[in-house]
C-alpha positions in Angstrom: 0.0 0.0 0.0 1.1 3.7 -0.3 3.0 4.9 1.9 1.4 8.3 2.0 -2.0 6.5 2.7 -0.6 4.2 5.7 0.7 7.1 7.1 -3.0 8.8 6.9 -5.0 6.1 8.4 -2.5 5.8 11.2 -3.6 9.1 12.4 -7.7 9.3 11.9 -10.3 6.8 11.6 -12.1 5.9 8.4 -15.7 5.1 8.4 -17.7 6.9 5.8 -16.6 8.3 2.6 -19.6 5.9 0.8 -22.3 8.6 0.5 -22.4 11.9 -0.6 -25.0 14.9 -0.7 -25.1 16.1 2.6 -22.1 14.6 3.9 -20.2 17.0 1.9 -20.7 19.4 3.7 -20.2 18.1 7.0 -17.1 17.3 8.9 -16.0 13.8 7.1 -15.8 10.8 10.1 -11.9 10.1 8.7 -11.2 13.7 10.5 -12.2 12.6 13.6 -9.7 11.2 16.5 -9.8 7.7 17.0 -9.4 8.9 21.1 -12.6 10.8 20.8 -14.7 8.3 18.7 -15.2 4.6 20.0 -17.2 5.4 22.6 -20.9 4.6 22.7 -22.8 1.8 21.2 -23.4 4.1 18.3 -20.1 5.0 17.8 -19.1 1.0 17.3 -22.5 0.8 15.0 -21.1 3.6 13.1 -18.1 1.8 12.7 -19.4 -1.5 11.6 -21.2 0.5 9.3 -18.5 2.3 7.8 -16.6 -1.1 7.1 -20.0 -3.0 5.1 -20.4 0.5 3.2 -16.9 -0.7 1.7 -18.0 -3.3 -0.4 -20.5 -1.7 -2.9 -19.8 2.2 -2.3 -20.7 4.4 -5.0 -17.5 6.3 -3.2 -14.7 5.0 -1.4 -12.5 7.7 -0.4 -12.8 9.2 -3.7 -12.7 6.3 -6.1 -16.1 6.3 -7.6 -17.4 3.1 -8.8 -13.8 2.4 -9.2 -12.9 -0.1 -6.2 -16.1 -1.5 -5.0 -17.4 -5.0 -5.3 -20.4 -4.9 -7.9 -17.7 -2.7 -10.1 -14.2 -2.8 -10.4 -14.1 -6.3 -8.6 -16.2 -8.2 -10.5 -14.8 -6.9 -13.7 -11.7 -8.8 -12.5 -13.2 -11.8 -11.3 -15.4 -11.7 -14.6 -13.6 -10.2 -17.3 -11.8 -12.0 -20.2 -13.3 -15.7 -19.4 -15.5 -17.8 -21.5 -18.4 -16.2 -20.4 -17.6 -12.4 -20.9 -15.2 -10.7 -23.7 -14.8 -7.4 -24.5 -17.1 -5.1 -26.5 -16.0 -4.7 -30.0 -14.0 -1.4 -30.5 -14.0 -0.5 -26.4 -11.4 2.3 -26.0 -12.5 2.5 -21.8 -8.8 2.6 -20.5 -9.8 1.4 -17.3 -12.2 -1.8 -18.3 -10.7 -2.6 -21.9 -7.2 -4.5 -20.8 -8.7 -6.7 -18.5 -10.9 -9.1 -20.5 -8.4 -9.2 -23.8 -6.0 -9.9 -20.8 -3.8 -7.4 -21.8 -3.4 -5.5 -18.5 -0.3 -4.8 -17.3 1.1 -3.5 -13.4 0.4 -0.5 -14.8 -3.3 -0.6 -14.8 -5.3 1.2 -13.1 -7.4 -1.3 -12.1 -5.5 -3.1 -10.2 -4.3 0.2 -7.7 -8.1 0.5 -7.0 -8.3 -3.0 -6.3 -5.4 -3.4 -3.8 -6.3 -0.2 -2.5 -10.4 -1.1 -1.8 -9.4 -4.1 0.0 -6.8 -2.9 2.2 -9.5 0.0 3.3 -12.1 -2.4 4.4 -9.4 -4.2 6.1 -7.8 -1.3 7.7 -11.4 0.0 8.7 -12.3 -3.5 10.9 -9.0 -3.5 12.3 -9.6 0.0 13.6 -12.9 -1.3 15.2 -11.5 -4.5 16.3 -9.1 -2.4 18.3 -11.0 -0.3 19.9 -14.7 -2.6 20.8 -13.5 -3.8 23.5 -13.4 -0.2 25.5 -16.6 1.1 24.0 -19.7 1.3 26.6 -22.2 -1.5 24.9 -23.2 -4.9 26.2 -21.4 -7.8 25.8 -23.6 -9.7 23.5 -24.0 -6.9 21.0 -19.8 -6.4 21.6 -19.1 -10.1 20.5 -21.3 -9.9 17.3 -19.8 -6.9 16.4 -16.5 -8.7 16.6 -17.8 -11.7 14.5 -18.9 -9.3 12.0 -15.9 -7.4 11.6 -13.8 -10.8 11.5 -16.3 -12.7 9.0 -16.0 -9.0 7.2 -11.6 -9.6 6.9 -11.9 -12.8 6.2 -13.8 -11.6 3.0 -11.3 -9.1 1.9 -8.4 -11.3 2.7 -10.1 -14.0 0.8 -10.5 -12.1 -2.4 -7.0 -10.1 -1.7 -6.0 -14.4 -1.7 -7.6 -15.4 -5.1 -6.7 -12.2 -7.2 -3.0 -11.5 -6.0 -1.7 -14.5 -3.5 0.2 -13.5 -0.8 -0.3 -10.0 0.9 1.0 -8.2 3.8 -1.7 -9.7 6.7 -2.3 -7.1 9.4 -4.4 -8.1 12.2 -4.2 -5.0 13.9 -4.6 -1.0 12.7 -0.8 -0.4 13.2 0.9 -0.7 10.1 4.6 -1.1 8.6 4.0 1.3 5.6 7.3 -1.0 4.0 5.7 -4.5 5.6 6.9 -6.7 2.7 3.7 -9.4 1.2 2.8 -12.5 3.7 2.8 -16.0 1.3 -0.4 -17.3 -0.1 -0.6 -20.2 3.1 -0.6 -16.9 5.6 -3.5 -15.5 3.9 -5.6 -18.2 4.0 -4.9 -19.1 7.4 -6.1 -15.5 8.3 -9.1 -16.2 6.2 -9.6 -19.7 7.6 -9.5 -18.2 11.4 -11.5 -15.2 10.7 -14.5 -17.0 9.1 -14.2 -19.8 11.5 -14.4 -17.3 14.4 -17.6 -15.5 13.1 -19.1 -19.1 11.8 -18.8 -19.4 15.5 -20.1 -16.6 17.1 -22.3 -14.9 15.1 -26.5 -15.8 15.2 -28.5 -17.7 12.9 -29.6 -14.0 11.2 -28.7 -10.4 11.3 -30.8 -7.9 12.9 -29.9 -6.0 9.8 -30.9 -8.0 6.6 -28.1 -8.5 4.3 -25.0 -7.8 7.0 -23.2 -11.2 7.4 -24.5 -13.8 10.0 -23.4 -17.6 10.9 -24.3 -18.5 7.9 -22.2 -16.0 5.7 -19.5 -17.3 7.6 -19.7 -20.7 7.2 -20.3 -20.2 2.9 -17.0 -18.5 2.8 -15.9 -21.1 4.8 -17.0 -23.4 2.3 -15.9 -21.2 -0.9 -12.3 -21.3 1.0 -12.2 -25.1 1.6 -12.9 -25.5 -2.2 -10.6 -23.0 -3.7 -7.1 -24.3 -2.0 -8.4 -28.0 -2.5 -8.9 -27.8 -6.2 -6.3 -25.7 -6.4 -3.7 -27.4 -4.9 -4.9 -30.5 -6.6 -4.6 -29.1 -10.0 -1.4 -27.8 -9.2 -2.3 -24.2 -10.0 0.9 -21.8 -10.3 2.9 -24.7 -10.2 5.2 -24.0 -13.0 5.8 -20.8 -12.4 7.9 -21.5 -9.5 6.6 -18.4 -7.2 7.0 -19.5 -3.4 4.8 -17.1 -2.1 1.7 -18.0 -3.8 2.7 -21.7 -3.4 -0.4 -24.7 -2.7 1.7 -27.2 -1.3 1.1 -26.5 2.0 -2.8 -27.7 1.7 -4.0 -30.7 2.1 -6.7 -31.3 -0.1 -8.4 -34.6 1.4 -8.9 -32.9 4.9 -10.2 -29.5 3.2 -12.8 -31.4 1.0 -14.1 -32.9 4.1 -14.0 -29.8 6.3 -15.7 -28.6 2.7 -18.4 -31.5 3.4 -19.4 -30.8 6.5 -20.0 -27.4 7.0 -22.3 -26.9 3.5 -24.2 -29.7 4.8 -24.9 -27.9 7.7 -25.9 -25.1 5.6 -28.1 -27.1 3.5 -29.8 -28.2 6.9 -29.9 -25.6 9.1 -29.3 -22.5 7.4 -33.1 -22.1 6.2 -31.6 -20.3 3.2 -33.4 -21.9 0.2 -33.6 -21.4 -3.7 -36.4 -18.6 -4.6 -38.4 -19.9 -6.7 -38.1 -17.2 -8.9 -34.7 -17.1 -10.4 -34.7 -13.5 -11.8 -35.5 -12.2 -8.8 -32.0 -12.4 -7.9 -31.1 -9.9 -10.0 -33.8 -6.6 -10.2 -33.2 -3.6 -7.7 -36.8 -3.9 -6.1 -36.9 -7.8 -5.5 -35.4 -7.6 -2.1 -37.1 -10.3 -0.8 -36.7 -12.8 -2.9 -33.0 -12.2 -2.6 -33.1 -12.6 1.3 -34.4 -16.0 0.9 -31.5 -17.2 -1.4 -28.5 -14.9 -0.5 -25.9 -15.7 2.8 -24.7 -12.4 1.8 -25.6 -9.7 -0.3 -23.9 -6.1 -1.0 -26.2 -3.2 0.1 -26.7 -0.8 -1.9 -28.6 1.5 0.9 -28.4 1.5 4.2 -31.0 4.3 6.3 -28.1 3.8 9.3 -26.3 5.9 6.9 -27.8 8.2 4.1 -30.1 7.8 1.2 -28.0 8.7 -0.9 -25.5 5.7 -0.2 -26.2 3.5 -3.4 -24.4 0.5 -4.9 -22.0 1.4 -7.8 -23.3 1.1 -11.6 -23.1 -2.4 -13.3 -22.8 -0.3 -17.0 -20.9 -2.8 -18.3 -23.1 -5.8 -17.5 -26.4 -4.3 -17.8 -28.3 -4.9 -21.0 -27.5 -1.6 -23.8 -30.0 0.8 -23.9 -30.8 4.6 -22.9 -29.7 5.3 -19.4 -32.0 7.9 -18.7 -34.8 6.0 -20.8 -34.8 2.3 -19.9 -32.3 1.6 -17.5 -30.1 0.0 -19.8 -25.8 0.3 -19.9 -23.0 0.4 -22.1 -22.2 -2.6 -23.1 -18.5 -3.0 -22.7 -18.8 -6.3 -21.9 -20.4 -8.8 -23.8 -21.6 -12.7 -23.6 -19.5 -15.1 -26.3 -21.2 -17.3 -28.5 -20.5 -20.4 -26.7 -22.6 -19.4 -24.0 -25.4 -19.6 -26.3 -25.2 -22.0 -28.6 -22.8 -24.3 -26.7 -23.9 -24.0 -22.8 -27.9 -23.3 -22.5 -30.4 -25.9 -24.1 -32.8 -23.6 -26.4 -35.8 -24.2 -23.5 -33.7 -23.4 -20.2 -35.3 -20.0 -18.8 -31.7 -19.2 -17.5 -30.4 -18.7 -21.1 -33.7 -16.2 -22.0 -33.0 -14.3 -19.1 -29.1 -14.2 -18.8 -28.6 -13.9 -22.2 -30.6 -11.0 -24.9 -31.0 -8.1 -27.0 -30.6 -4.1 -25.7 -33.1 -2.2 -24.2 -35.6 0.3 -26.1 -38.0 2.5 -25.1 -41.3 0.8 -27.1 -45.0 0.3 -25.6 -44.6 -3.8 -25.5 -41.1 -4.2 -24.4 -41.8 -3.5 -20.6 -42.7 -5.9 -17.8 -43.7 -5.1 -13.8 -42.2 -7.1 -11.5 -44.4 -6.8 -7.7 -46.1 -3.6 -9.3 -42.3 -2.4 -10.5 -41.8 -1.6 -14.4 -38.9 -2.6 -15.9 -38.1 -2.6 -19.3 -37.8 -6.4 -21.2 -34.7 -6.8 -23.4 -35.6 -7.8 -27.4 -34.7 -10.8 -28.2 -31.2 -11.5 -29.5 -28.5 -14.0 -31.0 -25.0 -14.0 -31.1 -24.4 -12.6 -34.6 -26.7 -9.4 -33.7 -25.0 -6.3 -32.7 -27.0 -5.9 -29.6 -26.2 -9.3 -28.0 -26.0 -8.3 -24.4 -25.7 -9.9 -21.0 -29.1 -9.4 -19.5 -29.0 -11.1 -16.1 -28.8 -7.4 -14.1 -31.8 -5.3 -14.6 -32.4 -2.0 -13.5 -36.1 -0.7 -12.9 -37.8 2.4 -15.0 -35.1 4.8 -14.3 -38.6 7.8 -14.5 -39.0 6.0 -11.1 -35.6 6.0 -9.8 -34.7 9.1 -7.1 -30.7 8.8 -7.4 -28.0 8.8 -10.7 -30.2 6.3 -12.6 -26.6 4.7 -13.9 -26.2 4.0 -9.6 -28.6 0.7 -8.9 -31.2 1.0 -5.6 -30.5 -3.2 -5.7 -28.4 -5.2 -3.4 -25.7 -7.5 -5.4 -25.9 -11.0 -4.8 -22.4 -11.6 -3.7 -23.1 -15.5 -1.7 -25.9 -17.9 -2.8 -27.3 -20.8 -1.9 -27.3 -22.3 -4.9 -23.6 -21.6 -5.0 -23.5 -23.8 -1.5 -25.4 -26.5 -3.2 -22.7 -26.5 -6.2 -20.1 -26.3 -3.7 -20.9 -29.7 -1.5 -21.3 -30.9 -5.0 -18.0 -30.7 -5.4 -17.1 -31.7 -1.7 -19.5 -34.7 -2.2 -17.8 -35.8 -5.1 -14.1 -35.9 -4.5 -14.4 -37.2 -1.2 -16.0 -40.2 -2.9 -20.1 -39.8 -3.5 -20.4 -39.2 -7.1 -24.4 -40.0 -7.0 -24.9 -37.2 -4.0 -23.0 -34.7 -6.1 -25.1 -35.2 -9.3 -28.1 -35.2 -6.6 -27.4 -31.6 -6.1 -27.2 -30.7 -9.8 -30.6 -31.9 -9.9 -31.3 -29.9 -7.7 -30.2 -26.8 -8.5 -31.9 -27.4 -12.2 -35.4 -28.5 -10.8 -36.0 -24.6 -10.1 -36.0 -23.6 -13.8 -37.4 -26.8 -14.9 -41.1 -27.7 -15.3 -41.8 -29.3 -11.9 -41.0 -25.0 -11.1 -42.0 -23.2 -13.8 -44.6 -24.9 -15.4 -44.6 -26.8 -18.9 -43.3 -23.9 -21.1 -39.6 -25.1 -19.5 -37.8 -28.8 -20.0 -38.8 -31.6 -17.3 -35.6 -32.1 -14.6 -35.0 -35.7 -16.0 -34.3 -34.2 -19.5 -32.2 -30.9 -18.0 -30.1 -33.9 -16.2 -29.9 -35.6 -19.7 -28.9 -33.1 -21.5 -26.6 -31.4 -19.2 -24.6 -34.9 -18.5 -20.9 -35.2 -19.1 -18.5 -38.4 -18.6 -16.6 -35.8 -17.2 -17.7 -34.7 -13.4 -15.7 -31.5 -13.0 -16.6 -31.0 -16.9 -20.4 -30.7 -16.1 -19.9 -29.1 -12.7 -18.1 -26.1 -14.0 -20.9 -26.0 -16.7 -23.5 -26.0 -13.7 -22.3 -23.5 -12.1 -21.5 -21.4 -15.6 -25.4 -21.6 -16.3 -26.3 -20.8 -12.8 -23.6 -18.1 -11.3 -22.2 -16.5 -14.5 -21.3 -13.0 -14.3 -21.6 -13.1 -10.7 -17.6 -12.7 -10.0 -16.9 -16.4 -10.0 -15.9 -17.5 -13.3 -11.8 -16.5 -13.1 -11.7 -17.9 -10.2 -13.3 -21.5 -11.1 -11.6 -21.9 -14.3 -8.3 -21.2 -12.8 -8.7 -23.2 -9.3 -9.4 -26.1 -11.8 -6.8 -25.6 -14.3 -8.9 -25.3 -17.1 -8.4 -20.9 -17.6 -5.7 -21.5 -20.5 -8.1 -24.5 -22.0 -11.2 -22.5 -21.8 -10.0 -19.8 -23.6 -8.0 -21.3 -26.3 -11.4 -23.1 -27.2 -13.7 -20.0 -27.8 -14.3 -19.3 -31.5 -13.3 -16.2 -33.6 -16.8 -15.5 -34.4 -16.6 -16.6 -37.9 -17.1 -20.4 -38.0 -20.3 -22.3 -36.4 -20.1 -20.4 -33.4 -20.8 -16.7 -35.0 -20.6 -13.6 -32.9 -19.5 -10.0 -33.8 -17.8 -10.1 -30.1 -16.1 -13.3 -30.6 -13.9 -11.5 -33.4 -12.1 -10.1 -29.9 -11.0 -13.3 -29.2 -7.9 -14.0 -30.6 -6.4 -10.8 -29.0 -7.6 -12.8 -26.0 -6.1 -16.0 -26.6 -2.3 -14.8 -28.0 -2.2 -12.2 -24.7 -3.2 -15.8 -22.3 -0.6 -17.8 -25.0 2.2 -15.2 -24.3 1.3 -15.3 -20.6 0.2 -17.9 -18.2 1.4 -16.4 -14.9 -1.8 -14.0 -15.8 -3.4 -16.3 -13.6 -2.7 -13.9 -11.1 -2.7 -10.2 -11.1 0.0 -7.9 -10.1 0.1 -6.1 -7.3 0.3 -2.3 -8.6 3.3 -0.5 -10.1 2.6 2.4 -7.7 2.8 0.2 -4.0 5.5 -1.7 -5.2 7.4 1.2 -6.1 6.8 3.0 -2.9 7.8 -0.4 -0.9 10.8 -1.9 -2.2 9.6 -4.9 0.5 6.3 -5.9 -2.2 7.8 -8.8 -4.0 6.2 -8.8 -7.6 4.1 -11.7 -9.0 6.6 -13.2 -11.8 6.0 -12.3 -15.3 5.2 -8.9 -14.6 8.2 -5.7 -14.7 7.8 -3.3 -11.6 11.2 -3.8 -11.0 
């Protein structure tokens, strides 16, 4: 981290910079005195508040829609896959690079990144270190600590899957020149923070949304699977970097740990699979979402202003008129594969992940619980306006905020997710028909015994989904289910399969036709060329300021 920074939070406290209006033109929290602020149970709440407001802030500290979760982070963990490539003709210096993977240290991207973790990591440790003497009870003191702790085990866990090893600070004093921890020191951070709040924490929030025991225990979960198919698959391997390094795990013992604790999810969590699978993904479905999602990023929060709102998903939402129908830019598109190659023709995930733009016309409008949004036209891959429609923003005429800022909370952990994840934990610790059990059962919501006999019966979804392969029709699963919800990057490399994936896409000329696809073999000679892409670098600008950041190989800070 910068040096200049370190030495800044040192000496104030940081808790809001998320909203804006009238906070403007008031005396910003990060002036106040630590000495003078953790003092009453409001105080702490404050706090608390202050470190969840990091994860979807329109602002953080001046980076707007820059370094937040449902922004710059899941253009990372999304970017550049087989699922998204990169709009035809995109100049965008900040989002271009990454999915033609052609991002360097340089990039801007990555500063924002580093830097939005290390804030909501530098913000719990400040609370962590001063709960203890603030005038609350006990009860609410603990679940304030298993919050915070569930809260750095998150950032440390994506700091883990995007960079490897980084400088672990349990505490708010720093070593501006503290050189990175290795890989193994993260995740044992992670494992010990998540374990701590899986612990603690109750069976719900008293705020809807903010992490509870069951939050914990997904990441958990998410953890367990990531260093166990990673180390498995030998990820990194021939690069030959220490410090982001697998051996250490064991992947037998995580796998099982894996087992056990999504079971218990899957029994006594009472999260569940809404029965209505776009629901997930529309700013006023709220409900639906709270049924489904461990953990979602709030996009408002009354504890702190109204005008705190969730930064835009432009890039992801389908093309249209802003200031009309709600609709984005476009910058990232779906390939062809998805389309032709992933979806059967009758699954209601491929109608609604995957469409045409949005336009302003009398019969291309929906409501949604008394809501209107506007429908995307219909769409293939060889049309211009082939979009990713899974995100959809209400009539922005209804909207009180910057209609390209979303009212919605961002699905960040599902159960469905859960359910693909002891599928995975079922199967390599030796239960191959329980594994495919759970496939089923993620498909049975979008299959007729759900939606009625306009979709395909389970039996024929299972059919038709089936490969000899398990991992092959796992990674599929959870492509049709979870894509261009942050997890793709992170699946395709954990399983060795990032390099593969790519070099199969086609170049939107042969059966496979897509005006995007013609991106794609920019795409595939930058992942040719470079393999240790598999991780990013940790920005030019930190390392230069601490001669102790070691540099992920391939890349030329120094």
């Amino acid at each position: 981290m910068k040096t200049s920074y370190l030495y800044c939070i040192l000496l104030s406290v940081t808790i809001l910079f998320c909203g804006c209006g009238k906070f403007l033109d008031t005396t910003p929290y990060s002036n106040t005195v630590v000495d003078n602020f953790y003092k009453t149970a409001s105080d702490a709440e404050l706090a608390l508040t202050g470190c969840y407001n990091t994860v979807v802030a329109a602002v953080a500290q001046g980076e707007w829609g820059r370094a937040s979760f449902n922004s710059g982070m899941q253009a990372l963990l999304d970017g550049g896959t087989d699922e998204t490539i990169m709009r035809d003709g995109l100049a965008d210096p900040l989002f271009g690079a990454i999915p033609t993977a052609a991002f360097t240290e340089q990039h801007e991207l990555f500063k924002f990144s580093w830097s939005f973790l290390f804030k909501g990591i530098n913000r719990v440790n400040y609370l962590l270190d001063h709960i203890d003497a603030v005038d609350m009870t006990d009860a609410r003191k603990e679940e304030i600590k298993g919050e915070a702790r569930f809260l750095r085990g998150f950032f440390y866990y994506y700091a883990g899957i995007l960079y490897g090893g980084a400088p672990v600070y349990t505490t708010s004093v720093q070593d501006p020149m503290a050189p990175r921890n290795s890989l193994q020191e993260v995740f044992t951070q992670v494992l010990d923070d998540l374990q701590y709040a899986y612990d603690v924490l109750p069976h719900r929030a008293t705020i809807p949304g903010r992490a509870n025991k069951w939050s914990a225990a997904g990441f958990l979960v998410k953890s367990y699977n990531y260093l166990a198919s990673s180390k498995m698959n030998d990820v990194g391997k021939s690069l030959n970097f220490e410090l982001n390094s697998f051996d250490w795990v064991n992947s037998t013992d995580l796998y099982t740990k894996s087992k056990v604790v999504s079971q218990d999810i899957i029994d006594n969590s009472a999260y569940k699979l809404t029965p209505h699978y776009d629901y997930l993904f529309r700013e006023t479905t709220e409900s639906a979402q709270y049924e489904e999602c461990l953990f979602t990023g709030e996009s408002t929060s009354a504890q702190v202003s109204s005008n705190d709102y969730g930064a835009w998903l432009f890039y992801l939402i389908p093309v249209g008129a802003t200031n009309i129908t709600g609709g984005g830019y476009g910058y990232y598109r779906p390939t062809a594969e998805m389309y032709y190659n992933l979806y059967d023709a009758n699954d209601p995930r491929r109608a609604h992940n995957l469409g045409g733009m949005l336009v302003d016309r009398a019969n291309t409008f929906e409501f949604i619980d008394g809501v209107k949004y506007f429908m995307p036209l219909p769409a293939t891959p060889e049309d211009e306006n082939y979009c990713i429609t899974k995100f959809r923003y209400k009539d922005p005429s209804i909207k009180n905020i910057n209609v390209a800022l979303t009212e919605g909370n961002y699905p960040i952990l599902r159960f469905a997710d859960i359910l693909l994840l002891n599928a995975e934990a079922e199967y390599f610790t030796g239960d191959e028909a329980a594994a495919r059990s759970r496939l089923t059962e993620v498909r049975r919501r979008v299959a007729r015994e759900n939606m009625g006999n306009t979709a395909p019966q389970v039996s024929y979804l299972d059919s038709r989904y089936r490969r000899s392969n398990f991992v092959t029709e796992l990674l599929e699963e959870r492509s049709r289910e979870l894509c261009f919800e942050a997890q793709r990057r992170t699946d395709l490399i954990r399983f060795g399969r990032m390099e593969s994936a790519i070099a199969g896409l086609s170049d939107g000329k042969g059966e496979n036709k897509s005006r995007w696809n013609v991106i794609v073999p920019i795409m595939q000679e930058n992942w040719d060329k470079a393999p240790y892409k598999i991780w990013f670098p940790i920005p030019i600008n930190d390392v230069l300021l601490n001669h102790n950041l070691v540099q992920n190989p391939g890349y030329q800070s120094r």
